[in-house]
C-alpha positions in Angstrom: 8.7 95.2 64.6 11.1 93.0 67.1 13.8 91.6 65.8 13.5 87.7 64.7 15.6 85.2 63.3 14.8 84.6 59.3 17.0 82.3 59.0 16.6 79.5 62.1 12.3 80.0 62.3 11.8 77.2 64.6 14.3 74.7 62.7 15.1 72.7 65.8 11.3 72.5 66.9 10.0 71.3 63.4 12.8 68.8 63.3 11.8 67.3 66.7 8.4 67.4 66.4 7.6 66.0 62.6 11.3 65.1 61.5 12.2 61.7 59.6 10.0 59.2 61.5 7.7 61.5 63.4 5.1 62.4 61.3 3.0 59.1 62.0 2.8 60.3 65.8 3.2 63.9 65.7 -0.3 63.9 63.3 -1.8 61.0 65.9 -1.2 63.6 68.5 -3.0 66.6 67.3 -5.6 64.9 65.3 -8.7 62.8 67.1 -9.0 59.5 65.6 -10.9 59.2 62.2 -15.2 58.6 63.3 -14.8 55.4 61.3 -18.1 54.8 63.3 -20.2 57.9 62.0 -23.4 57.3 60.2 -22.8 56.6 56.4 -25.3 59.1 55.8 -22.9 61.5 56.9 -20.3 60.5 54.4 -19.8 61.4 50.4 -22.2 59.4 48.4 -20.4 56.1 47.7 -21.9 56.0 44.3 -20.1 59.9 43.5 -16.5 57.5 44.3 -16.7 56.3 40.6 -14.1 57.4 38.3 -16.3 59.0 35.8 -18.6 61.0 38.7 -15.3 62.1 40.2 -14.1 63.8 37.6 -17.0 65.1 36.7 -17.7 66.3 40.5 -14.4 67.4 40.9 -12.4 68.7 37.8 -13.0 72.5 38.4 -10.6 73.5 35.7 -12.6 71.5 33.3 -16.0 73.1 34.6 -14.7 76.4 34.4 -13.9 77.8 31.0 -12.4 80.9 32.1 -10.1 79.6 35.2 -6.7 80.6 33.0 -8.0 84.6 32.6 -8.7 83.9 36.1 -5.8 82.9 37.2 -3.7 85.6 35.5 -6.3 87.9 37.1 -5.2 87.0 40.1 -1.5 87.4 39.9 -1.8 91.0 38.0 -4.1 91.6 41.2 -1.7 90.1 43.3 1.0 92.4 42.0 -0.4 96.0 42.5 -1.2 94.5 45.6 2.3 93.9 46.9 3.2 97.3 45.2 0.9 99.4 47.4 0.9 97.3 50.9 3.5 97.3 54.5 4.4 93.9 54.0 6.8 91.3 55.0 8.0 88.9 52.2 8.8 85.4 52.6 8.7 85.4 56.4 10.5 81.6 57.4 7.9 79.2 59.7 9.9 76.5 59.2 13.0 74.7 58.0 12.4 74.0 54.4 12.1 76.4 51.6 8.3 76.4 50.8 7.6 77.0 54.4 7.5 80.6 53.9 4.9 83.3 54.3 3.7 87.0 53.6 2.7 89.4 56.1 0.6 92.3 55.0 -0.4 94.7 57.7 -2.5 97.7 58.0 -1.3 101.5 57.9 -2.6 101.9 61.5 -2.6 99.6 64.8 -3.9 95.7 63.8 -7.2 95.1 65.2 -6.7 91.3 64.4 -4.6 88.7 62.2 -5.5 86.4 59.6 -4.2 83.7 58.1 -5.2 82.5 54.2 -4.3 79.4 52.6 -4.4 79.2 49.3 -5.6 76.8 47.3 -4.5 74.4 43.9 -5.5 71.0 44.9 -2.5 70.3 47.4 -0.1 70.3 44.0 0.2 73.8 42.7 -0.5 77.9 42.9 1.6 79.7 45.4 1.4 82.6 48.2 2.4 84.9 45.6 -1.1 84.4 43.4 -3.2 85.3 46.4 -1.8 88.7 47.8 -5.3 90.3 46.3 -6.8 89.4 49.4 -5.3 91.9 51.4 -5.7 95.4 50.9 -9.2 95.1 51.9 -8.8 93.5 55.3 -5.6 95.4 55.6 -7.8 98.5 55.4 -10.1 97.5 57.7 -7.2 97.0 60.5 -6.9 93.6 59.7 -3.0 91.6 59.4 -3.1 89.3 56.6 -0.6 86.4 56.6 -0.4 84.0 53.4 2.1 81.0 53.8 3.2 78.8 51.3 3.6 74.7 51.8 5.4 72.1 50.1 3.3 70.5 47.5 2.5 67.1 45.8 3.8 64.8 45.3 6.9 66.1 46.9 5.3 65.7 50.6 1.8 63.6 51.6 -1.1 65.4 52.2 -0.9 64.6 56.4 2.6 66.5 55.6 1.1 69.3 54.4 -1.9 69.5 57.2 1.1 69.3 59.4 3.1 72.5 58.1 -0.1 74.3 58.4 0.0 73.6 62.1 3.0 74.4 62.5 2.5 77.9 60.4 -0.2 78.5 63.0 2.0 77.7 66.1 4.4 79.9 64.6 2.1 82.9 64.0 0.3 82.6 67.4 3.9 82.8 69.2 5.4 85.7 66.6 2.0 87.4 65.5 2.9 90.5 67.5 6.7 91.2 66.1 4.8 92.2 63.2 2.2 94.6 64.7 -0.4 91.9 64.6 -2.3 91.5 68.7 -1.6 89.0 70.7 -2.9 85.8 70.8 -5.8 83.6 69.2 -6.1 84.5 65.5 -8.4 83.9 62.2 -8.0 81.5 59.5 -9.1 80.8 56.2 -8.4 79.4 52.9 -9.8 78.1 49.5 -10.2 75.0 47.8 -7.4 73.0 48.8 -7.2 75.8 51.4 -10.4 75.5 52.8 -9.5 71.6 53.8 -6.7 73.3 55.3 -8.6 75.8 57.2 -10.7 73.2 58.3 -7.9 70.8 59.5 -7.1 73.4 61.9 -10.5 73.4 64.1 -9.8 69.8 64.6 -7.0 70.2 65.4 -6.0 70.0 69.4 -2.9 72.7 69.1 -2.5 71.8 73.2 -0.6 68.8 72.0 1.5 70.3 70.1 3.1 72.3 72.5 2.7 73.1 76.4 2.6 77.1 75.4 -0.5 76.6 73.1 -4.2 77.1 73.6 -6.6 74.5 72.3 -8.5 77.6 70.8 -5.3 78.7 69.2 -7.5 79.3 65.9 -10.4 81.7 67.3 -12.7 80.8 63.6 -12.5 79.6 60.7 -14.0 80.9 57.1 -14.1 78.0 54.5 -14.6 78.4 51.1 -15.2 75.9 48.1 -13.3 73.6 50.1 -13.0 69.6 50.3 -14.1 67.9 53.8 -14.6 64.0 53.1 -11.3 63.4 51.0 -12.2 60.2 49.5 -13.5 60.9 46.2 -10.8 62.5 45.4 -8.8 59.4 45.2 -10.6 58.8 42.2 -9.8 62.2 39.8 -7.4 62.4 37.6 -5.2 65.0 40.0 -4.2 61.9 42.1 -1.9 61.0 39.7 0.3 63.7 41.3 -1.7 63.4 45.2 -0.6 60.1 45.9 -3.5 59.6 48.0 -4.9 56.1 48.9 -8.3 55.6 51.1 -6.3 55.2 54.1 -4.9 58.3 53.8 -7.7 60.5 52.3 -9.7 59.3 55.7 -6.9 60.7 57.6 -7.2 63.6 56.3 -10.5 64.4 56.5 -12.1 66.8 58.5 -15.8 65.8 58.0 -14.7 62.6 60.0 -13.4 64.2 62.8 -14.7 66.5 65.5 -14.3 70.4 65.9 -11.4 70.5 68.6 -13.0 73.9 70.1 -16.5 75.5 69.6 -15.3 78.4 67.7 -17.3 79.5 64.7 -16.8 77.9 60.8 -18.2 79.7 58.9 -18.5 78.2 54.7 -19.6 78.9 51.6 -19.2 77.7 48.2 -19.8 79.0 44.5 -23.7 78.4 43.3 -22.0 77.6 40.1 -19.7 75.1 40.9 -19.2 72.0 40.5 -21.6 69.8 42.1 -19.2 67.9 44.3 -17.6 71.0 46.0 -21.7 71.6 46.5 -21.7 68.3 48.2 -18.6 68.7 50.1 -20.1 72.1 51.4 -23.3 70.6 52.6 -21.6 67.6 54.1 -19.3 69.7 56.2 -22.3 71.5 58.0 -24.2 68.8 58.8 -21.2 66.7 60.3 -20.1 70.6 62.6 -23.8 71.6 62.8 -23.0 73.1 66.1 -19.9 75.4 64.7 -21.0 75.9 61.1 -21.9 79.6 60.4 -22.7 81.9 57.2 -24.3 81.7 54.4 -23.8 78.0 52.4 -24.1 79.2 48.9 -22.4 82.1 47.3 -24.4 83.4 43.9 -23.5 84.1 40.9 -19.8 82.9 41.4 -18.2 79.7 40.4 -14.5 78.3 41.8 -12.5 81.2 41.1 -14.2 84.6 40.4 -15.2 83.6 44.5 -12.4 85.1 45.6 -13.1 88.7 44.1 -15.1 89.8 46.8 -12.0 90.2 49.3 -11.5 93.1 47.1 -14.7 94.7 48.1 -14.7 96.3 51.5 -17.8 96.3 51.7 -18.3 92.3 51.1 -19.6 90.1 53.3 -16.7 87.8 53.3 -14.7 90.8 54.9 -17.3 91.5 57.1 -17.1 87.6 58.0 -12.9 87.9 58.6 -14.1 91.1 60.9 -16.7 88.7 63.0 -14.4 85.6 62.9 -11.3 88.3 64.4 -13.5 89.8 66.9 -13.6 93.4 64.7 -17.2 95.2 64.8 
């Protein structure tokens, strides 16, 4: 691996670019203007923005009874993980302490590189709960990198989209001092994660610097994520969101445009709640001409979903394989 500087990691770039004061324009620049003008039909339900629907659409912790042996699951996984993979650990993107990630690579020569948001509604959950998802890919030639980003209500959600693009810029430029090939990469993510992922193929990355590709992001792989952001004003996690209407338009990717015409593929639990249903449906009609894979996912709800990055044989590894150009 070249050598790179943990501790500076872009400092001076981030500071410039979405300092004090410059996160207004630096999210104007890489983000088309909201489709205030799209056809309602394409928007959430305005009946489902009631308090009482919104929860009910949206609480996925409530829905599922077993999310807490779950969770634990998933950092016991996350552990033997980490104890059998070449990694990198808390790999700097940025300035501030959250902006961190892992790097997981593969025994032999990367065929292609990845990059896995995790989810926890914007507010919680961490890198570290999420490192399951590696061995598989990593065995299949794949580099996995899982960054961290501040979280509510310490920074606004259009904060958070824009620490994810610069995690991006970061990983297209120094992708290859950890093994990983050159140039245009994968992403992905879930829940929270998946509006993430799909903030990124809106996203026009040749704005945010001279050096950068539009099709920085070569696919995308979605899951059980949120695309029209408005009902979410209305459940009981905004307490800690902060989110008004202005801003959940903002940052909604269902309102925008696909910046590229590379691939998104989503899916979402069959037993779900029916709002991240919604959400999922909603997203392929508004990016008809991107949206790939399979919509529903069966016999998994919001967080046993993630299990089948442990199977090689799965076909969401086979879909990081497609999305990275691996046959």
């Amino acid at each position: 691996m070249e050598q790179i500087d943990r501790e500076e990691a872009n400092t001076q770039e981030w500071g410039e670019k979405v300092g004090p004061g410059s996160l207004d324009a630096a999210f104007s620049r890489v983000f088309p203007t909201v489709d205030r003008l799209a056809d309602k039909n394409f928007r959430i339900p305005h009946s489902w923005t009631r308090k009482d629907t919104c929860e009910a659409y949206y609480n996925v912790r409530q829905a599922t009874p077993s999310f807490e042996a779950d969770l634990d699951r998933w950092l016991s996984d996350s552990r033997q993980a980490r104890s059998r993979t070449d990694h990198d650990l808390d790999v700097p993107y940025g300035p501030h302490p959250m902006m961190k990630m892992d790097i997981f690579k593969p025994r032999g020569p990367s065929r292609g590189l990845f990059m896995f948001i995790h989810g926890g509604y914007w507010k919680q959950l961490d890198k570290d709960e999420h490192s399951f998802l590696a061995p598989a890919l990593n065995d299949a030639g794949i580099t996995v990198a899982v960054p961290n980003y501040d979280l509510c209500p310490k920074i606004t959600l259009d904060g958070i989209v824009m620490q994810m693009v610069h995690a991006c810029t970061w990983l297209y430029r120094n992708g290859s001092k950890f093994g990983a090939p050159r140039g245009p990469f994968g992403v992905g993510g879930h829940s929270a994660g998946g509006h993430l992922a799909a903030m990124m193929m809106a996203c026009r990355f040749d704005q945010y610097g001279s050096d950068l590709p539009r099709n920085l992001v070569r696919g995308s792989f979605c899951i059980s994520g949120i695309y029209d952001v408005a009902p979410i004003v209305n459940v009981s996690v905004n307490s800690e969101l902060k989110l008004d209407a202005a801003l959940a338009d903002r940052c909604s990717p269902a309102l925008m445009r696909p910046a590229t015409e590379a691939p998104v593929y989503v899916t979402v639990g069959s037993d779900e709640p029916e709002g991240f249903l919604e959400q999922t449906r909603l997203l392929r009609h508004r990016w008809k001409s991107v949206v790939r894979g399979d919509e529903i996912t069966p016999a998994t709800h919001h967080f046993n979903i993630l299990y089948r990055f442990a199977d090689p044989t799965s076909d969401y590894v086979k879909t990081v394989l497609n999305i990275c150009g691996v046959s």
